[in-house]
N, C-alpha and C positions, 0 to 999 in steps of 0.2 A: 235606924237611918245610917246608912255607909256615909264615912267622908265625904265624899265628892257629893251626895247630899247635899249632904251640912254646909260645903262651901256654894254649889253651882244650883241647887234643889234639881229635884229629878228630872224635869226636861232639859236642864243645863247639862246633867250629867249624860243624858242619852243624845245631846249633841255632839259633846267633847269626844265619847265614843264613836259616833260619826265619823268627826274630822283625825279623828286618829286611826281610823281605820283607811281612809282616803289616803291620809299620808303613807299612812306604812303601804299600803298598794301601790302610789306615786313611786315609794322610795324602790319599791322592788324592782318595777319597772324601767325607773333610771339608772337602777344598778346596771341593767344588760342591756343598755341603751344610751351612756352619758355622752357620746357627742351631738346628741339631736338638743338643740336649744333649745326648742320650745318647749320638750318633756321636762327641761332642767326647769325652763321659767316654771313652768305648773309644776313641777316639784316644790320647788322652793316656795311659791305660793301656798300651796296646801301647808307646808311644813310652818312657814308664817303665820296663817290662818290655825294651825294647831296649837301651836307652844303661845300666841295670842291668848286663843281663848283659856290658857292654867293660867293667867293671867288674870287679876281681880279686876285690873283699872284697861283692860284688854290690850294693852303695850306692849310691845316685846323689847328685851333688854339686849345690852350686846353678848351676854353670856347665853339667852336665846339663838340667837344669829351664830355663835362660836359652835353649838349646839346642831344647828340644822346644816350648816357645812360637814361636821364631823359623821354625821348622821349620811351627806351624800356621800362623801370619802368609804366609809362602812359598806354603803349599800353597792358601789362601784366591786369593791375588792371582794363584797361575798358573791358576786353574780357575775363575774371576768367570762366563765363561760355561756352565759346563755345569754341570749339575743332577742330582741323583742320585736315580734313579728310587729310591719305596716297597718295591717286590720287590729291586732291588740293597743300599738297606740293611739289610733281612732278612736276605739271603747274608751281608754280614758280619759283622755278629753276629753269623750262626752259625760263621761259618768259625773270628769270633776265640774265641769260646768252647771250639769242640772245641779246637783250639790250646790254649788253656790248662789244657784237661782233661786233654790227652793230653801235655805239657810238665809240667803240673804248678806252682803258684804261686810260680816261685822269687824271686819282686819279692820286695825288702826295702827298704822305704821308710824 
């Protein structure tokens, strides 16, 4: 049994994988796109939504939060040049939404 197992059991763990692949999509996207606000709010949400669920008691701490800024600031400065097409940030939004339909809202802020 891998860690994440042992801590989350195996549908926990195949969530966590989910929501962190979301994120790191989110984040790539923001990178080459961080003045559109909404991609930041749905950044930051997934990003919330992720470092939550490493989380036993599902909270995020403010070293989370220090965490998911540093993570935009990153994703900004590796992606300066590429730009992210109108129809690619539609797909995400949509893709992050059904994700959270079919997940279910377990953020606890």
């Amino acid at each position: 049994m891998s860690f994440l197992k042992s801590l989350f059991g195996p549908d926990k763990e195949e969530q966590l994988e989910n929501k962190k692949e979301v994120y790191r999509k989110f984040l790539s996207n923001y990178g080459r796109m961080p003045e559109h606000e909404y991609l930041k709010e749905l950044t930051l949400e997934a990003g919330q939504t992720y470092y939550a669920a490493l989380r036993k008691n599902g909270k995020l701490t403010a070293a989370d939060e220090e965490a998911i800024q540093q993570d935009l600031e990153k994703a900004v400065k590796e992606n300066e040049k590429e730009k992210l097409a109108p129809a690619e940030e539609e797909e995400m939004r949509k893709i992050y939404e059904q994700f959270m339909k079919e997940e279910g809202s377990e953020f606890k802020h």
